[in-house]
N, C-alpha and C positions, 0 to 999 in steps of 0.2 A: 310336629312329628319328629321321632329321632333319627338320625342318617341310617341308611340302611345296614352299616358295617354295628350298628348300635341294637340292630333288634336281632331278635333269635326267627330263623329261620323252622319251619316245621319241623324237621328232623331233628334240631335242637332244643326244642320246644317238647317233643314226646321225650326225648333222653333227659332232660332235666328235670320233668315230670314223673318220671316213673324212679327216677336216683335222685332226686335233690335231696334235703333237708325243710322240714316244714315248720313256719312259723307263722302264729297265728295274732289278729286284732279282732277286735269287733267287731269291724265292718270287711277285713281283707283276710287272705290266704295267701301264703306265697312258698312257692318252691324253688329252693337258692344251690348252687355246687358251686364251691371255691375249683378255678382251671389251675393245674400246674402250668406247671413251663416258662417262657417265655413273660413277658409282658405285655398283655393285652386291654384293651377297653373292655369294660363290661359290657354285656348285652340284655335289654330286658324284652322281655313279651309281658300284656293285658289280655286277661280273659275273662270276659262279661257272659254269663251262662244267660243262658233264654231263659230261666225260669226266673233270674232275674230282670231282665226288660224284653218284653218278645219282640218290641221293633228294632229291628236293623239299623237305625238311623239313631237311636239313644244309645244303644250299645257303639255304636260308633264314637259318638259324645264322651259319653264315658271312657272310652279306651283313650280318643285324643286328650283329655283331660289329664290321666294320667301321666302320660307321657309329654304333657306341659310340665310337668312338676319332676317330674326325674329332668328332663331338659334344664328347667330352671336352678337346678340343685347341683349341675352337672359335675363340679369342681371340687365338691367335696365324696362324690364318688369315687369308691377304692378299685382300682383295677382287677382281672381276671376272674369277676364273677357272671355268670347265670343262671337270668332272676327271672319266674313267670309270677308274675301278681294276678290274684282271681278275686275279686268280688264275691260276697255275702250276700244274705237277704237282706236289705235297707242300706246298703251300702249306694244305692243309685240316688236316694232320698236327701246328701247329706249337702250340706252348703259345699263351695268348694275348698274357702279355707280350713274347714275341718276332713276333706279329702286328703288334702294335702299333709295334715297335720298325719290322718293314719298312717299316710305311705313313709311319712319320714320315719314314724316312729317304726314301723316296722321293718324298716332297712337299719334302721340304728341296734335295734332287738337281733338282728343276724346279723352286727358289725360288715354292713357292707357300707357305710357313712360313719 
């Protein structure tokens, strides 16, 4: 899991949702807004819809997963972005090294790595 000063709280989470920027993979969805100001950490949110996995406990899976791999990558992330990554249909299906592979590519796709 990432530190809490690393993940998007609710309220940031509907604000970056309804104003981000949308870039799309295959298998993911993401809504990204560059912050002014200051120099900060980026922050990401994982959103696993129920229509893709109904149990609670996959969808869990899934979100940790992610957020191994932004973790793992951590250093070549660029400051003052948030970022809500959403899951597709078959997105749940996919090995992890090709998980991993989308999510890079689509932070590369929105120059946030």
């Amino acid at each position: 899991m990432l530190n809490k000063k690393n993940r998007l709280t609710k309220k940031l989470f509907n604000e970056v949702f309804e104003k981000g920027q949308n870039y799309h993979s295959d298998f993911l969805f993401s809504k990204i807004i560059k912050r002014g100001g200051s120099t900060q950490e980026s922050r990401f949110s994982f959103s696993v819809p129920t229509k893709i996995e109904k149990k609670v406990v996959k969808r869990n899976f899934l979100r940790r997963k992610g957020y191994m791999v932004i973790r793992e990558n951590w250093e070549k992330i660029k400051e003052n972005f948030d970022v809500v990554i959403i899951l597709k249909k078959d997105a749940e299906k996919l090995a992890f090294e090709e998980y991993k592979k989308e999510i890079l590519c689509l932070l590369k796709k929105a120059k946030v790595i």
